[in-house]
N, C-alpha and C positions, 0 to 999 in steps of 0.2 A: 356290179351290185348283185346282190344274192336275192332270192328268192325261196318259202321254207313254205312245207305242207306233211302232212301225214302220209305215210303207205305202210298195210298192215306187211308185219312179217311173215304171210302167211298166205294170203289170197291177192298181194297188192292193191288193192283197192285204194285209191288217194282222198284223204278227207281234208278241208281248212284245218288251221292250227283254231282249232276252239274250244274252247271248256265243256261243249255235251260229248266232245270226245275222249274217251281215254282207251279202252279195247275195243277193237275193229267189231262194230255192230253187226257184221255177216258172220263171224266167228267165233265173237265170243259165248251166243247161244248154245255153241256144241261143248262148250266146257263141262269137261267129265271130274267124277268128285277126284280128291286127292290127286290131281293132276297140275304142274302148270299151267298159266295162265296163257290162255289160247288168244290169237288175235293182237298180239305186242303190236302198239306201233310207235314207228321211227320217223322220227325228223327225216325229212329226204331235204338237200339244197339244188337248187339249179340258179347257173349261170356264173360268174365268173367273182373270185374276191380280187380283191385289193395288191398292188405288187407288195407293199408295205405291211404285214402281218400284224392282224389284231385278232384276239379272241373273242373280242365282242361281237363283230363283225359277223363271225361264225356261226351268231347265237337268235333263234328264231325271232326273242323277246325284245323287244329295244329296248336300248337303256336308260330312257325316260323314262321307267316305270322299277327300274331297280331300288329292291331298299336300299335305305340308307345304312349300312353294315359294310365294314370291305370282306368279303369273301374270297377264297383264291388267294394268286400269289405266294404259296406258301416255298417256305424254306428249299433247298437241293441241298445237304447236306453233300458234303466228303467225308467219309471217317476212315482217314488214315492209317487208322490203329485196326478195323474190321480190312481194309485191304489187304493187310501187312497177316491179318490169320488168314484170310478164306485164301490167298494170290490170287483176286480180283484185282485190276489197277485202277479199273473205272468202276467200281461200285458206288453205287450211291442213296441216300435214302430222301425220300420225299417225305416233308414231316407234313402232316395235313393237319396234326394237335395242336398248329397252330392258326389252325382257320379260329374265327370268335365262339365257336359254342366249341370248341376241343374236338371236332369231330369232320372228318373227310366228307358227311350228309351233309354239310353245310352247303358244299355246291348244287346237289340238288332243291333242298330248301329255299335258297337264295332265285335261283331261275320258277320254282313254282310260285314263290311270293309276288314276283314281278307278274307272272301270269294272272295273275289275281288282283293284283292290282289295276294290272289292265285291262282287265274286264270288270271290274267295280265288283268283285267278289270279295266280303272283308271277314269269311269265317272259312276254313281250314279244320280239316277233318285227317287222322291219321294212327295207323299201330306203328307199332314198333319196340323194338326190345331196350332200347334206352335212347340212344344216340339220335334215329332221325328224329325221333319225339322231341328231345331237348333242342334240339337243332332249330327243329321249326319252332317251337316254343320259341328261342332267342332271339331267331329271323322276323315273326309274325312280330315280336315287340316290337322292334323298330321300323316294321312296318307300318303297325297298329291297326293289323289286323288280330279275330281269336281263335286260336287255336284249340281243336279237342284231341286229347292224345290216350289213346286206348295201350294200356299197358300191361304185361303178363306181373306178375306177382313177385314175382323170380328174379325181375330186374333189381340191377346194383342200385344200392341206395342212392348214390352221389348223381346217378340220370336221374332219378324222380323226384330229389332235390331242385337239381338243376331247371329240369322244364317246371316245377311248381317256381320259383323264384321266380320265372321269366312270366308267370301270370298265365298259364296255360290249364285248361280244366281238363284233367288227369281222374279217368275210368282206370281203377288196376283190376285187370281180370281174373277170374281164378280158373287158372288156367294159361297154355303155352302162346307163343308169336303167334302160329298159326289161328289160334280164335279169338286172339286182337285182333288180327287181321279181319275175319270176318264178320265181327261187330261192327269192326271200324266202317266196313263197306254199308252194311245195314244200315247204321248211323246213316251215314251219307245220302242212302236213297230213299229213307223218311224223313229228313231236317234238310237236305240240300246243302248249299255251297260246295268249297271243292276238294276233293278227297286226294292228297297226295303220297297215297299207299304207293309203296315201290315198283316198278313195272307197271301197276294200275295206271298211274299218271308217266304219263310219255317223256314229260317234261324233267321227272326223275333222271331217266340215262342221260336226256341231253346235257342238264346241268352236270354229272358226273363226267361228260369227257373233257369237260375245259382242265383236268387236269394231265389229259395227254396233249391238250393243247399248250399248257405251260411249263410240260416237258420238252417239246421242240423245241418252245424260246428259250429256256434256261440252256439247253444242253448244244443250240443250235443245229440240231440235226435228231432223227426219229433213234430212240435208243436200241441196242439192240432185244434186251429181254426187260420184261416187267414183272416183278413176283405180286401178284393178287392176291389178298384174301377174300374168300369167297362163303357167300352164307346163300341169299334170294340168287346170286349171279347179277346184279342189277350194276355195280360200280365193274365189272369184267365187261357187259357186254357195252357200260359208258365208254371205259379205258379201249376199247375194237374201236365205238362210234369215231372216238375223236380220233385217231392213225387213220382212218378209213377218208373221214372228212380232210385231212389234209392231205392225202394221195389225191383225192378224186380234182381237187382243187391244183393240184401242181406243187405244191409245197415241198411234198417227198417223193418217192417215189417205191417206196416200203414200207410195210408193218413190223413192228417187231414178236418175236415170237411170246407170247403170253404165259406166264406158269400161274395158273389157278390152285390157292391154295385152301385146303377144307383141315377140319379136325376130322378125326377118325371115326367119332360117335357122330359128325352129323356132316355126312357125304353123298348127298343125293348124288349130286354133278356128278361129282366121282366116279359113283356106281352106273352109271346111265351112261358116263362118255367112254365104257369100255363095255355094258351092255347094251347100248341102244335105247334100256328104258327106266321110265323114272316108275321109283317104286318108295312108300311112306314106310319110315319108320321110326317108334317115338328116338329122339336127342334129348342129349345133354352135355354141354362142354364148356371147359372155363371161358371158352372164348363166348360171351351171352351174343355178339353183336352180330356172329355168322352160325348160330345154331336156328336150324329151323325146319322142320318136318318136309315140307314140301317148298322147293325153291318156286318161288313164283315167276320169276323169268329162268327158271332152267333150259326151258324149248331152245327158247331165243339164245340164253346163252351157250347153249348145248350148238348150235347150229353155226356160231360164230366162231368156235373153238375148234371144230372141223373146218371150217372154210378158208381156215386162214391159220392151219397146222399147228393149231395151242397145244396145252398141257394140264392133265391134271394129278395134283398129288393130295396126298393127306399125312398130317400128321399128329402125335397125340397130343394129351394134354399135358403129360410133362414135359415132353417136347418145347411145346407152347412157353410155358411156365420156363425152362431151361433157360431156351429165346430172347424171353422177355428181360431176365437177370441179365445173360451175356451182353444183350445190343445196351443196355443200358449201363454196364461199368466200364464198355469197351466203344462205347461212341457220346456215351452224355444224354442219350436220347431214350426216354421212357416213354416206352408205346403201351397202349393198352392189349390184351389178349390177343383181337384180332389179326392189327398190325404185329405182332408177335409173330402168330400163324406166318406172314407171310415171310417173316424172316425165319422164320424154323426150315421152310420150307426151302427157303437159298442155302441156308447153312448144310442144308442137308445134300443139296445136290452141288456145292460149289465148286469140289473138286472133279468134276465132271465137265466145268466148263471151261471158257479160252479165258487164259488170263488175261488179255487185252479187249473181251468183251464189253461193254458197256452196259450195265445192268441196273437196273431201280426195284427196288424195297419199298412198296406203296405201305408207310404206318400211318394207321388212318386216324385212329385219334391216341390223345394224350392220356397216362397209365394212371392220373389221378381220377379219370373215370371209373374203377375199377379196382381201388387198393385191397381188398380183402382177396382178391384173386391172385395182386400183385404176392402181397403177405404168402402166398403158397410154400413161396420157393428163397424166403427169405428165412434169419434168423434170428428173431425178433429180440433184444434184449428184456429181461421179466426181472432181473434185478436194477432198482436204483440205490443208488453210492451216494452217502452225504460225505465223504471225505476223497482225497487222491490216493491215501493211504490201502484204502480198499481194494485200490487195483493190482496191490500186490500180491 
């Protein structure tokens, strides 16, 4: 039986898994402006799982309090046809656009909801650039919990659709993620309830590694490379959590090597995991869901990427856009920008690797969140034909 608590990333100090926690209250004091967020804390587990592997097991929150949404499980694709270009044999793509709101947040969302519920918290506070908004927006329904979601301006139409439909009261800010984000905190510390901003709330990473948890099951064994796309760092340093919790546990007895992937206009990580330091500058990139001034788990995931021999690349936005054309008439599968990014990013280095690697494509959501980005790289028909005649 497992046993789950807080220790900060940073000064370890151990807190209860409780909602007045979310950054290490000896640390997060010293938080300096334009800086990640100081004081991350992680799930720690003690004691032993189960011989029989479950993901829930894993997971702090019991699951009497889970909403009613299924989350997770999502697709392993093989695409025989992207093997047959890149001479990958084991490539593979994790579709996450198939989680219920179209968005890989969903994992996170789904584990904060539960936290909320079981703690009789029924309002939820959050920014975000489209995706975890809508996320939680969809999750909190079926909860029935309310959801407030702080949004930049900027955002694609089809998320602020999306989370208004789901009943969620939608601030669009005028202005970038980054002062969503600190509204959104405001918010929280005048009105209360629980604020499930990215890395703010703990609960985020730990919900994002059930999906390196249900990489082991699908593949029966730890992969060998994972291509990421990376915006705050928050699903990077989830995707470390969950290899890390099944090493520690007996499951594996490896990690696989991690490729972090950034657009080129907005590459904190980037810049910081070959300088040492995170330094703000304004973004802007097709991918909306990983552009953001200052990563708010960068430390954290800046610190897991060394520990455990990652990688980080960037690429651009045509790039991106290229990506997102090729995986889609050569696998079936329409990712959004992000998830794009991280295939830009394998495409870019596949010949580099062991054809008999075993490699995973994190696309994190589905490309109907985003069609005017899609439209980039497309050729859009502007005539219509009222005969057959015409095609000739």
């Amino acid at each position: 039986m497992l046993n789950f608590n807080y220790r900060c990333s940073i000064c370890s100090a151990t807190y209860d898994i409780r909602p007045e926690y979310t950054v290490c209250p000896r640390c997060a004091p010293d938080q300096p402006v334009d800086q990640p967020l100081r004081g991350i804390l992680e799930v720690e587990l003690h004691g032993s799982a189960s011989l029989r592997f479950s993901v829930d097991e894993l997971l702090p929150i019991e699951s009497e309090f889970y909403p009613p949404i299924p989350v997770g499980n999502t697709p392993l694709w093989k695409p025989l046809r992207l093997r047959e270009l890149t001479g990958l044999n084991s490539l593979y793509l994790k579709d996450d656009g198939a989680n219920p709101t179209s968005s890989f947040k969903d994992r996170a969302s789904f584990l904060v909801s539960a936290a909320a519920r079981k703690f009789a918290i029924g309002e939820i506070t959050l920014a975000s650039t489209g995706n975890a908004g809508s996320s939680m927006a969809g999750i909190g329904a079926a909860a029935g919990q309310h959801i407030n979601l702080f949004l930049p301006a900027s955002a694609p139409p089809a998320k602020l659709v999306q989370a208004l439909q789901y009943g969620a009261r939608v601030f669009r800010v005028n202005g970038n993620y980054d002062k969503a984000y600190d509204l959104s905190l405001h918010y929280s510390r005048e009105y209360g309830g629980m604020n499930r901003n990215t890395a703010y709330n703990p609960l985020t990473i730990e919900g994002k590694k059930t999906v390196s948890l249900e990489l082991f099951e699908q593949l029966g064994q730890v992969p060998d490379m994972v291509f990421v796309p990376v915006g705050d760092g928050c699903i990077l340093a989830g995707v470390y959590k969950g290899f890390r919790d099944l090493a520690q546990l007996g499951y594996s007895d490896t990690l696989p090597k991690i490729v972090g992937v950034q657009a080129q206009t907005s590459d904190a990580l980037f810049r910081a995991f070959h300088s040492g330091e995170f330094t703000s500058t304004p973004t802007s990139t097709v991918a909306d869901s990983i552009c953001v001034d200052v990563p708010r788990n960068g430390a954290h995931a800046l610190s897991m990427l060394k520990a455990y021999g990652g990688q980080m690349m960037t690429v651009s936005d045509q790039e991106i856009i290229d990506a997102q054309s090729l995986l889609s008439r050569t696998s079936g599968l329409f990712t959004e920008p992000a998830g794009a990014a991280a295939f830009a990013g394998l495409w870019k280095m596949a010949a580099e690797l062991e054809p008999d690697a075993s490699v995973v494509v994190l696309a994190t959501g589905n490309g109907l969140k985003d069609t005017g980005s899609a439209a980039l790289g497309l050729e859009v028909p502007e005539h219509c034909i009222d005969t057959i005649d015409e095609l000739l």
